[in-house]
C-alpha positions as CSV (number, residue, x, y, z in Angstrom):
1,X,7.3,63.6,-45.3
2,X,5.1,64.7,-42.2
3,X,7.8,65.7,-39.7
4,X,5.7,64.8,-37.2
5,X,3.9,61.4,-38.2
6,X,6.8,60.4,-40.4
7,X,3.8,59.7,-43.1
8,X,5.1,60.2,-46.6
9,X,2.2,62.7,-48.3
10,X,4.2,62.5,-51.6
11,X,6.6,60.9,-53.6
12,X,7.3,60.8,-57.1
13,X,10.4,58.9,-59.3
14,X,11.6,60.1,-62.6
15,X,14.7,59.5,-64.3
16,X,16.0,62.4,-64.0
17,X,15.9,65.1,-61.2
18,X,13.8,68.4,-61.8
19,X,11.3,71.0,-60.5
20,X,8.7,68.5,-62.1
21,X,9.6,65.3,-60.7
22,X,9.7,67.7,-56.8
23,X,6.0,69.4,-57.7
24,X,4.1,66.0,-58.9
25,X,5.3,65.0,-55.2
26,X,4.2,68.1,-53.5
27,X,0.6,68.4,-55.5
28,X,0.6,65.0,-54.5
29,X,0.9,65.9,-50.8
30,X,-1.1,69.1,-50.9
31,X,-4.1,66.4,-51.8
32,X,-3.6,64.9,-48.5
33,X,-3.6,68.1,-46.8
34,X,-1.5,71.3,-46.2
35,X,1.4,72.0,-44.1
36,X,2.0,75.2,-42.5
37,X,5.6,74.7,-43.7
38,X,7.8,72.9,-46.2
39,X,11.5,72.4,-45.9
40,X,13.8,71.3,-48.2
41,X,17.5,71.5,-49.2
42,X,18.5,74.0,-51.9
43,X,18.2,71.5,-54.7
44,X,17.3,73.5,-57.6
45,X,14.0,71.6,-58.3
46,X,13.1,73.2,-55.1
47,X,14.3,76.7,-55.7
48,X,12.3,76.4,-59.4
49,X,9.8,79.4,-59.7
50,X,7.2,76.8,-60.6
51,X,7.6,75.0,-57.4
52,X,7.9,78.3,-55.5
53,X,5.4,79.5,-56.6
54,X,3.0,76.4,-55.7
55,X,4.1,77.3,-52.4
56,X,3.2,80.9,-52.4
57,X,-0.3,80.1,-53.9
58,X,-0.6,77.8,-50.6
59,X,0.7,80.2,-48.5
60,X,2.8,77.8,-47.1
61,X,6.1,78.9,-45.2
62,X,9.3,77.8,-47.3
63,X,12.7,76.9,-45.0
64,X,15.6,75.6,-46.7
65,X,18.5,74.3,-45.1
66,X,21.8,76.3,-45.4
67,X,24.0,74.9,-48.8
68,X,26.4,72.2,-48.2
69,X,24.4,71.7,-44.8
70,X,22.7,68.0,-45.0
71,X,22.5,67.6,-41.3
72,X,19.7,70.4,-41.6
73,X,17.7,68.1,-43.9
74,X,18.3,65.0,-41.7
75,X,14.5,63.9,-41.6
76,X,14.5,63.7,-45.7
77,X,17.9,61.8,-46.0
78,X,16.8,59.4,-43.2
79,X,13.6,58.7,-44.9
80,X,15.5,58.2,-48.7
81,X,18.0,56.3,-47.1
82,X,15.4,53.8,-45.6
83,X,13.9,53.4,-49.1
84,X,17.1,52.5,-50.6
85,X,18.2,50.4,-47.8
86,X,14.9,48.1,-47.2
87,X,13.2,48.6,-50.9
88,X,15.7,48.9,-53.7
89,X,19.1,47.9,-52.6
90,X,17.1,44.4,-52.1
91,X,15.2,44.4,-55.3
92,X,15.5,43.7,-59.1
93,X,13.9,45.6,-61.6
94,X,12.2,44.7,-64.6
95,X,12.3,48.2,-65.9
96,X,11.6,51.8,-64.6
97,X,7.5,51.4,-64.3
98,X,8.5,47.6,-62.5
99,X,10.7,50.0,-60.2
100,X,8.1,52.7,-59.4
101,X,5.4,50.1,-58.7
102,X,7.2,48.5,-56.5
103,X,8.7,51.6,-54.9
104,X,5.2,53.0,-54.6
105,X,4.1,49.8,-52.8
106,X,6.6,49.9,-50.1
107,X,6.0,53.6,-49.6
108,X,2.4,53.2,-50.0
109,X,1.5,49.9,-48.0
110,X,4.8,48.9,-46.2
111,X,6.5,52.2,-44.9
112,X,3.3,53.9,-44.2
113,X,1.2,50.7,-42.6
114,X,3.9,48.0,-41.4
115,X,7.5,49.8,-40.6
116,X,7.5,51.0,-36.7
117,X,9.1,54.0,-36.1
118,X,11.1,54.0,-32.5
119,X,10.5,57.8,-32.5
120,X,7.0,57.4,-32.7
121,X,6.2,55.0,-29.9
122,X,7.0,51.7,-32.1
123,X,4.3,52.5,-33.9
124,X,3.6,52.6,-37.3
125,X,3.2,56.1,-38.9
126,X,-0.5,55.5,-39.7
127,X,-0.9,53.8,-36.6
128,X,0.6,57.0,-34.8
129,X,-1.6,59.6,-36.6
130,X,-4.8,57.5,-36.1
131,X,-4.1,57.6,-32.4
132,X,-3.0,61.3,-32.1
133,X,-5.5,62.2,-33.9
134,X,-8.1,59.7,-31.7
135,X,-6.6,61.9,-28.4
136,X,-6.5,65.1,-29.6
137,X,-10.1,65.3,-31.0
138,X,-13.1,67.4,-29.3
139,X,-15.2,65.3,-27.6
140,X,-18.0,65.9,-30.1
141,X,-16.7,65.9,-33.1
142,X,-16.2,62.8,-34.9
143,X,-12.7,61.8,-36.2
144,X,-12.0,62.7,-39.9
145,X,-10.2,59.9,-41.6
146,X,-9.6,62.3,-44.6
147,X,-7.0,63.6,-42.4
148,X,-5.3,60.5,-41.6
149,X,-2.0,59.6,-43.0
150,X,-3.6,58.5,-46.5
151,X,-2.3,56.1,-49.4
């Protein structure tokens, strides 16, 4: 997640929890553009060589909140827990590719393009970015929509 646009740049969903599910999420991000830096908690799929080393190779700043300290992290458990809370804790799944389909639509489509954000002006967090981005432009230069928050 964008900190700043609350845009989700990637997301992945495996059954089980590893440094591979965590770097198909971040190459999936690093296609929508790269962040100066990337937090995390010290989950060991994010302390995994692999991963790290991803980061390195992008020189991209790595913070990780202190152990045992989820507070530090607050942006990614606020963002998990509104998955769970208005995606699956109201849904049935078929099976596990039902479940990622239908997770990846509300990310996709209905977090990114319908859920307002108090934070961000009651704005959507592609509605935010389009208009930051709209603002803060050079006069002469026309706006890049390979920037924008993309699905």
């Amino acid at each position: 997640m964008d900190i700043f646009t609350r845009c989700i740049r990637g997301w992945s969903l495996s059954k089980t929890i590893d440094h591979y599910l965590a770097k198909a999420a971040l190459q999936m991000a690093l296609g929508k553009g790269k962040p100066e830096i990337h937090h995390s908690d010290q989950g060991v799929q994010y302390a995994a060589q692999e991963y790290i080393k991803v980061l390195h190779n992008e020189n991209i700043s790595i913070s990780m909140s202190k152990a045992g300290s989820p507070q530090e992290n607050g942006y990614a458990e606020r963002v998990i827990r509104t998955i769970k809370e208005e995606e699956v804790y109201l849904s049935e799944y078929i099976d596990f590719q039902d479940a990622k389909q239908q997770i990846g639509y509300f990310i996709d489509r209905v977090y990114q393009y319908k859920r307002i954000h108090s934070s961000l002006g009651y704005l959507t967090p592609v509605e935010f970015e389009q208009d930051w981005w709209f603002n803060h432009r050079k006069e002469d230069s026309p706006l890049d929509s390979s920037i924008l928050c993309p699905v």
